[in-house]
N, CA, C and O atoms as CSV, one atom per row, in Angstrom:
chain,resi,resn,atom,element,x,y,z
A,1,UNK,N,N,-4.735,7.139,11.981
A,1,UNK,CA,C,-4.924,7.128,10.546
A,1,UNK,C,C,-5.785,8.324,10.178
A,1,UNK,O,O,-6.725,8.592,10.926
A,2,UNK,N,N,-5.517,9.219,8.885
A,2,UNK,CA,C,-5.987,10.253,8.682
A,2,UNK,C,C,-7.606,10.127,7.654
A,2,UNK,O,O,-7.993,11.139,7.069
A,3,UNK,N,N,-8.102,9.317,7.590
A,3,UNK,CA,C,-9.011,8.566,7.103
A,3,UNK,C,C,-10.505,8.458,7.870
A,3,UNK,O,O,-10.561,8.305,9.090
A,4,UNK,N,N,-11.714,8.552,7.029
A,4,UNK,CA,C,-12.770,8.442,8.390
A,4,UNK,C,C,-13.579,7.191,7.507
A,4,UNK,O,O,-14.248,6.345,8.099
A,5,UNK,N,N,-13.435,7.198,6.167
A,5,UNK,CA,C,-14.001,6.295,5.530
A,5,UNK,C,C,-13.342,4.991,4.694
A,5,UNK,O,O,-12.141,4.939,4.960
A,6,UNK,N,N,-13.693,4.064,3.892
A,6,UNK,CA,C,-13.148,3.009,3.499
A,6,UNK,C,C,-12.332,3.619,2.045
A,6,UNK,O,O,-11.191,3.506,1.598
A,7,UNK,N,N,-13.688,4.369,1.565
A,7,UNK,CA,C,-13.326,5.197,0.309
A,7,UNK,C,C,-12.078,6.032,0.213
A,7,UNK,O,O,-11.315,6.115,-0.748
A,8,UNK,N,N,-12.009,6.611,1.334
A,8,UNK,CA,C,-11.060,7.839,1.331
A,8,UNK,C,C,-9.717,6.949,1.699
A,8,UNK,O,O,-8.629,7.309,1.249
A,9,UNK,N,N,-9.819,5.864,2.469
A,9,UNK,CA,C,-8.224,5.243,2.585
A,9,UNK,C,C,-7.941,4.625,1.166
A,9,UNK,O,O,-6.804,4.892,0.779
A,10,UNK,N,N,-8.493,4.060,0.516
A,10,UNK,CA,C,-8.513,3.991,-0.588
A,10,UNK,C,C,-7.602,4.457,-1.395
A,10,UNK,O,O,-6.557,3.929,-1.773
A,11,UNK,N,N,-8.290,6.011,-1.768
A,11,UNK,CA,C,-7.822,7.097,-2.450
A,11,UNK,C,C,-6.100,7.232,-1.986
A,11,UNK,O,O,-5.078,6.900,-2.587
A,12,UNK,N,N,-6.378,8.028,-0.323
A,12,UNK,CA,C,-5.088,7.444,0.223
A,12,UNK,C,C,-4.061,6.416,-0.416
A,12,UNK,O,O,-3.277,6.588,-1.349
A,13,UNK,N,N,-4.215,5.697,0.086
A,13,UNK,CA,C,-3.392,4.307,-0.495
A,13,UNK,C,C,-2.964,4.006,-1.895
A,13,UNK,O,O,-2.096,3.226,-2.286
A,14,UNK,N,N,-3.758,4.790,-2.561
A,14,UNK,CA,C,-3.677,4.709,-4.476
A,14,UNK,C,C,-2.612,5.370,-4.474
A,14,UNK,O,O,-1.544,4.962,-4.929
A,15,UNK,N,N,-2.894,6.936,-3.734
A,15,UNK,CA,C,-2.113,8.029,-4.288
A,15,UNK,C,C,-0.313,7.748,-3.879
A,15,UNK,O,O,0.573,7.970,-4.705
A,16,UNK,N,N,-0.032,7.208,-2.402
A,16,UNK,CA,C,0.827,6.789,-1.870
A,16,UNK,C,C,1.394,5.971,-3.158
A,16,UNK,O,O,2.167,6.549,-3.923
A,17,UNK,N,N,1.111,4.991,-3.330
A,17,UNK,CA,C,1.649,4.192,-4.259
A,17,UNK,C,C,2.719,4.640,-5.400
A,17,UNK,O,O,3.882,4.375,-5.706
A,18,UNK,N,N,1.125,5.887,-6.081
A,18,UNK,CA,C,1.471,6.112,-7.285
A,18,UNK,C,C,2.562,6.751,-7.720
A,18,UNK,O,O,3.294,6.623,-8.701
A,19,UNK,N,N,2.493,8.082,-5.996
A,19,UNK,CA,C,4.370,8.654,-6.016
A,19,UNK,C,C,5.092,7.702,-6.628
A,19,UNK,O,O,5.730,7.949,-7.652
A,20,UNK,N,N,5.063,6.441,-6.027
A,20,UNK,CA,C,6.602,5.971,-5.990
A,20,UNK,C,C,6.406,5.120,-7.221
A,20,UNK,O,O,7.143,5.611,-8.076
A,21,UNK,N,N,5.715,3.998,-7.762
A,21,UNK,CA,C,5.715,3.152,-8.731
A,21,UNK,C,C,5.298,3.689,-9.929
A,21,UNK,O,O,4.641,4.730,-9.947
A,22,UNK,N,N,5.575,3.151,-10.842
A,22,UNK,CA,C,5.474,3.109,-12.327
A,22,UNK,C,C,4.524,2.906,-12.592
A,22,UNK,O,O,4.142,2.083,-11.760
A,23,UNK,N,N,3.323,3.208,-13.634
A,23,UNK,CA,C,1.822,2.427,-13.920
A,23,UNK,C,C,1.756,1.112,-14.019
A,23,UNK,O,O,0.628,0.622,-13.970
A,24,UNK,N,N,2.687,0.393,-14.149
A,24,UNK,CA,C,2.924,-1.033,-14.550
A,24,UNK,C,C,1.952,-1.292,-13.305
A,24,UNK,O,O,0.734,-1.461,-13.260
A,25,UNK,N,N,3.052,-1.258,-12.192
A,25,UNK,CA,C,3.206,-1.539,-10.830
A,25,UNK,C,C,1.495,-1.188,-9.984
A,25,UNK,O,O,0.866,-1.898,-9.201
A,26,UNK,N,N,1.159,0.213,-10.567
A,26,UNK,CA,C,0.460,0.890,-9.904
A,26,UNK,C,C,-1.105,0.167,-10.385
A,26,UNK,O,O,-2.171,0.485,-9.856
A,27,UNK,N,N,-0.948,-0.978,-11.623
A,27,UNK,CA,C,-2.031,-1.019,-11.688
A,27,UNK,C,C,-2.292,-2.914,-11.284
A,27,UNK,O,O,-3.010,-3.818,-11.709
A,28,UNK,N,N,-1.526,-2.793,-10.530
A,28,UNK,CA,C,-1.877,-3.890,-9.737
A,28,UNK,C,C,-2.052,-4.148,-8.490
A,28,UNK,O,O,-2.041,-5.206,-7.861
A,29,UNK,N,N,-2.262,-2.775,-8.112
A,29,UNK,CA,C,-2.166,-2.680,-6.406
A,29,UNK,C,C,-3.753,-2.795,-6.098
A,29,UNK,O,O,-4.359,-1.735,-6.257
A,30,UNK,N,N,-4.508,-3.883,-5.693
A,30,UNK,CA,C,-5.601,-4.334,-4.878
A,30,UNK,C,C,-5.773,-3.606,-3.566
A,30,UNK,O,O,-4.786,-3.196,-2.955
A,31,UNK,N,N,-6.805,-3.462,-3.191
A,31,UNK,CA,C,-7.175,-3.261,-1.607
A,31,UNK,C,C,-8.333,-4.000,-1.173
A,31,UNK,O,O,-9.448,-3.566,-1.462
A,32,UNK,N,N,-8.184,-5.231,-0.410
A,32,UNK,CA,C,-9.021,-5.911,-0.032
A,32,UNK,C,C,-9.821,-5.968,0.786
A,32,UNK,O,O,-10.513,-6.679,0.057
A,33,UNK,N,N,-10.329,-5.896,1.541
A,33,UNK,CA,C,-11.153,-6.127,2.973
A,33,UNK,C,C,-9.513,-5.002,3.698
A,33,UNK,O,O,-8.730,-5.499,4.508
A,34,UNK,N,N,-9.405,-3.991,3.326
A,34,UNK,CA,C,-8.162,-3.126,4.668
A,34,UNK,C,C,-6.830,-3.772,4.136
A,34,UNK,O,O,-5.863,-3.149,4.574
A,35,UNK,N,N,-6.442,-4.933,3.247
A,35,UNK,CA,C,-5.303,-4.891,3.357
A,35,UNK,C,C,-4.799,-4.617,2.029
A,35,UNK,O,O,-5.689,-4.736,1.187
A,36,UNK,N,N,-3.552,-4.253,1.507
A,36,UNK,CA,C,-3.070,-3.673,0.205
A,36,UNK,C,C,-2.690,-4.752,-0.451
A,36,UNK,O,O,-2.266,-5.547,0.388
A,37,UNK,N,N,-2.597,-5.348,-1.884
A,37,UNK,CA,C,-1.799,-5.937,-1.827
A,37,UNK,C,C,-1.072,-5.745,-3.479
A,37,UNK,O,O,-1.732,-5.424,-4.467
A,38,UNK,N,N,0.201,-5.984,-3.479
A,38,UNK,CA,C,1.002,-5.346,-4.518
A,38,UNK,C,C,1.803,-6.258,-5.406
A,38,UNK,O,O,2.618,-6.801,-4.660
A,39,UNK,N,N,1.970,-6.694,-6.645
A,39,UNK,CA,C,3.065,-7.087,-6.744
A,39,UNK,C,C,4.055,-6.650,-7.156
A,39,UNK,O,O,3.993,-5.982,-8.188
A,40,UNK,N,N,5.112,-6.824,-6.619
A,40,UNK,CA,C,6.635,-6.103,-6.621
A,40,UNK,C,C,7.401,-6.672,-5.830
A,40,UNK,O,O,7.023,-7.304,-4.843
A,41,UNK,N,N,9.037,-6.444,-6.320
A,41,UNK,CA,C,9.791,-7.203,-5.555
A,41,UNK,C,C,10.042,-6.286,-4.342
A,41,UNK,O,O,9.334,-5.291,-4.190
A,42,UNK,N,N,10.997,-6.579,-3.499
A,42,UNK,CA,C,10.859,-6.651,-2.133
A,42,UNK,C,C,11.519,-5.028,-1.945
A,42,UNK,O,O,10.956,-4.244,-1.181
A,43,UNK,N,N,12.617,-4.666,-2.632
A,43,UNK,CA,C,13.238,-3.328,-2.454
A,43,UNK,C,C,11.638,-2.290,-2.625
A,43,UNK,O,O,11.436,-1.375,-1.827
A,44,UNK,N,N,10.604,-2.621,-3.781
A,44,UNK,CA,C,9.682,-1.468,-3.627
A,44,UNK,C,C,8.630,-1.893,-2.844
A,44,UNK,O,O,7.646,-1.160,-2.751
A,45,UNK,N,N,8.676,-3.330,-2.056
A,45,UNK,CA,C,7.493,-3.278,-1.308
A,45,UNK,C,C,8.379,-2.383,0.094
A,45,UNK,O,O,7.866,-1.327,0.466
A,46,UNK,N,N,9.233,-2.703,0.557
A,46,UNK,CA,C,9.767,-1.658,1.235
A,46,UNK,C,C,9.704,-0.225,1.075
A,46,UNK,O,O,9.760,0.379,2.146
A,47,UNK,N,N,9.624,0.337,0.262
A,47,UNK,CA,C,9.351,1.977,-0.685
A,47,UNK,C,C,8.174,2.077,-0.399
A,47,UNK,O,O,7.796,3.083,0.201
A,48,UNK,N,N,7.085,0.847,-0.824
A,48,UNK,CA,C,5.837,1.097,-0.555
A,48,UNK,C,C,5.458,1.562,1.222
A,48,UNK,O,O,4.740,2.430,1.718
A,49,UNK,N,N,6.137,0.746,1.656
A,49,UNK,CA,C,5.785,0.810,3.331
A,49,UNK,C,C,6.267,1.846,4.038
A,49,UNK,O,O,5.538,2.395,4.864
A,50,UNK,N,N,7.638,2.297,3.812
A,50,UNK,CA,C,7.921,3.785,4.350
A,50,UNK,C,C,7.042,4.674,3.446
A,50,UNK,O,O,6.795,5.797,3.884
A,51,UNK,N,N,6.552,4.339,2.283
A,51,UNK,CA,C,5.715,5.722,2.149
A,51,UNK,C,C,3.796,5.672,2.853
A,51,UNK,O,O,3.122,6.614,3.270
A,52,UNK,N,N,3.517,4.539,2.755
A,52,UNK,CA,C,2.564,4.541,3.351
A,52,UNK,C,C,2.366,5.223,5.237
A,52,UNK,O,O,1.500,5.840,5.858
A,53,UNK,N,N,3.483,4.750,5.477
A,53,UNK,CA,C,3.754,5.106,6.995
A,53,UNK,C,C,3.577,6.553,6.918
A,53,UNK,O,O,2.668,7.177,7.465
A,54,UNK,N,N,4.764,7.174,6.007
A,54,UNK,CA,C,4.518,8.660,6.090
A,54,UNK,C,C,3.424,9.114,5.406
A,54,UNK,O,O,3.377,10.209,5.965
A,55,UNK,N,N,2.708,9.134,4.807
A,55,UNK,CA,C,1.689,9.497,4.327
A,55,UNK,C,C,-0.221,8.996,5.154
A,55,UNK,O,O,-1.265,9.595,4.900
A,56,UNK,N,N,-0.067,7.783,6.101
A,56,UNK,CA,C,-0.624,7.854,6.475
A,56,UNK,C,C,-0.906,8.020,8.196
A,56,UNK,O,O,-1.936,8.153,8.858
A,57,UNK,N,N,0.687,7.933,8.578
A,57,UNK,CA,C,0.524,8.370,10.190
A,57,UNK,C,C,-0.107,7.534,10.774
A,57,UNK,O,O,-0.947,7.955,11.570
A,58,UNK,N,N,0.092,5.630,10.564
A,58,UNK,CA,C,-0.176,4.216,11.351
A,58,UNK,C,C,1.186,3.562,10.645
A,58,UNK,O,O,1.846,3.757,9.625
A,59,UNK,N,N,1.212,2.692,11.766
A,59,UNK,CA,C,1.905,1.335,11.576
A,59,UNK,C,C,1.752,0.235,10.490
A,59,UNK,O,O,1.078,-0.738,10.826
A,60,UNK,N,N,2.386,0.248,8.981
A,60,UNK,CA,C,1.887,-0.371,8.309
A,60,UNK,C,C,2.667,-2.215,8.301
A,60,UNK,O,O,3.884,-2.395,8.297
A,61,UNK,N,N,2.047,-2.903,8.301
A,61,UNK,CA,C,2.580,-4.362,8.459
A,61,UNK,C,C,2.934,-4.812,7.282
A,61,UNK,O,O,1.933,-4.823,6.565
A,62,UNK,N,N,4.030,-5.257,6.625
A,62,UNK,CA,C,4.390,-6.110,5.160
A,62,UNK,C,C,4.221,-7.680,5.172
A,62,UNK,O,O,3.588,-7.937,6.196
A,63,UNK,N,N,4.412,-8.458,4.713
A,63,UNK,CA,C,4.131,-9.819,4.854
A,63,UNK,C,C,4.123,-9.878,2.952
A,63,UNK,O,O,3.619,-9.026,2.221
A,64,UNK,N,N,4.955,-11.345,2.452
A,64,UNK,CA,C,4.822,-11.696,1.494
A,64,UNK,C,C,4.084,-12.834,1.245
A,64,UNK,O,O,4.323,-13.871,1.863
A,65,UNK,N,N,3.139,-12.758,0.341
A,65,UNK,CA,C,1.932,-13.704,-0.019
A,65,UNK,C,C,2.145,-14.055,-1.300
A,65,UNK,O,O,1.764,-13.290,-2.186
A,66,UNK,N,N,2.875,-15.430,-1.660
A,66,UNK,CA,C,2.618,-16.016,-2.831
A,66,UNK,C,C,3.749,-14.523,-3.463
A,66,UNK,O,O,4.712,-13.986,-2.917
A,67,UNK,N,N,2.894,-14.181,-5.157
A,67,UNK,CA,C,4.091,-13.217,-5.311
A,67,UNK,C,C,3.843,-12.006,-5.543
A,67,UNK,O,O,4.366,-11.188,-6.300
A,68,UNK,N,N,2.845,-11.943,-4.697
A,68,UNK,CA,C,2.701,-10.173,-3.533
A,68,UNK,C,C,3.004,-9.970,-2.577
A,68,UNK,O,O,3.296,-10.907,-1.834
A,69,UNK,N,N,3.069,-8.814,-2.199
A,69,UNK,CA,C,3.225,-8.236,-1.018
A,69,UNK,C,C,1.546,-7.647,-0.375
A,69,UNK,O,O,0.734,-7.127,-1.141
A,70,UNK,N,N,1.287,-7.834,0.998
A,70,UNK,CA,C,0.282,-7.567,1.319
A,70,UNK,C,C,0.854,-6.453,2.602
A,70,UNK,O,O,1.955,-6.654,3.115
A,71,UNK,N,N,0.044,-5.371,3.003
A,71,UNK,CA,C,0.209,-4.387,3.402
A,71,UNK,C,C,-1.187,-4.185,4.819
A,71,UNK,O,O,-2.369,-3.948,4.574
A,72,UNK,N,N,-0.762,-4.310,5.811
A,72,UNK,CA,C,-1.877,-4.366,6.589
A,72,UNK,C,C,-1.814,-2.951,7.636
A,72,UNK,O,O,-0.787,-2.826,8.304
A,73,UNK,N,N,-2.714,-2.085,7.751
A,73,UNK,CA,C,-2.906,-1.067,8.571
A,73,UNK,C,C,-3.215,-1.140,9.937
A,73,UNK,O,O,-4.390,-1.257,10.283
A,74,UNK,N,N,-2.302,-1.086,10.755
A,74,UNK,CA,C,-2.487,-1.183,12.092
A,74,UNK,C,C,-2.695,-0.080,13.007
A,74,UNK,O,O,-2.852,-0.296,14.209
């Protein structure tokens, strides 16, 4: 992961997003204790996860929670 701080994955993770979603979307994306979590249906939590992958160079995990998507950095 290209990241040394909590802050900066953060930033990371915002910006990833924001490529791809709409403000709607973008302003519901949480980051909790490391994990993301989004709501959107399943075609852009997928969008979300190949872009996170490429943009952050780890293994990102999806899992649907209730009616988010949560995003875990491995």
């Amino acid at each position: 992961m290209s990241s040394n701080n909590y802050h900066e994955l953060t930033a990371l993770v915002q910006a990833s997003v924001d490529k791809l979603m709409d403000s709607a979307i973008s302003k519901s994306v949480n980051l909790y204790c490391g994990t993301l979590f989004v709501k959107c249906n399943a075609y852009s939590a997928n969008e979300i996860q190949m872009q996170l992958i490429k943009d952050l160079n780890c293994f990102v995990q999806k899992n649907k929670v209730g009616p988010e998507y949560a995003f875990d950095f491995i």
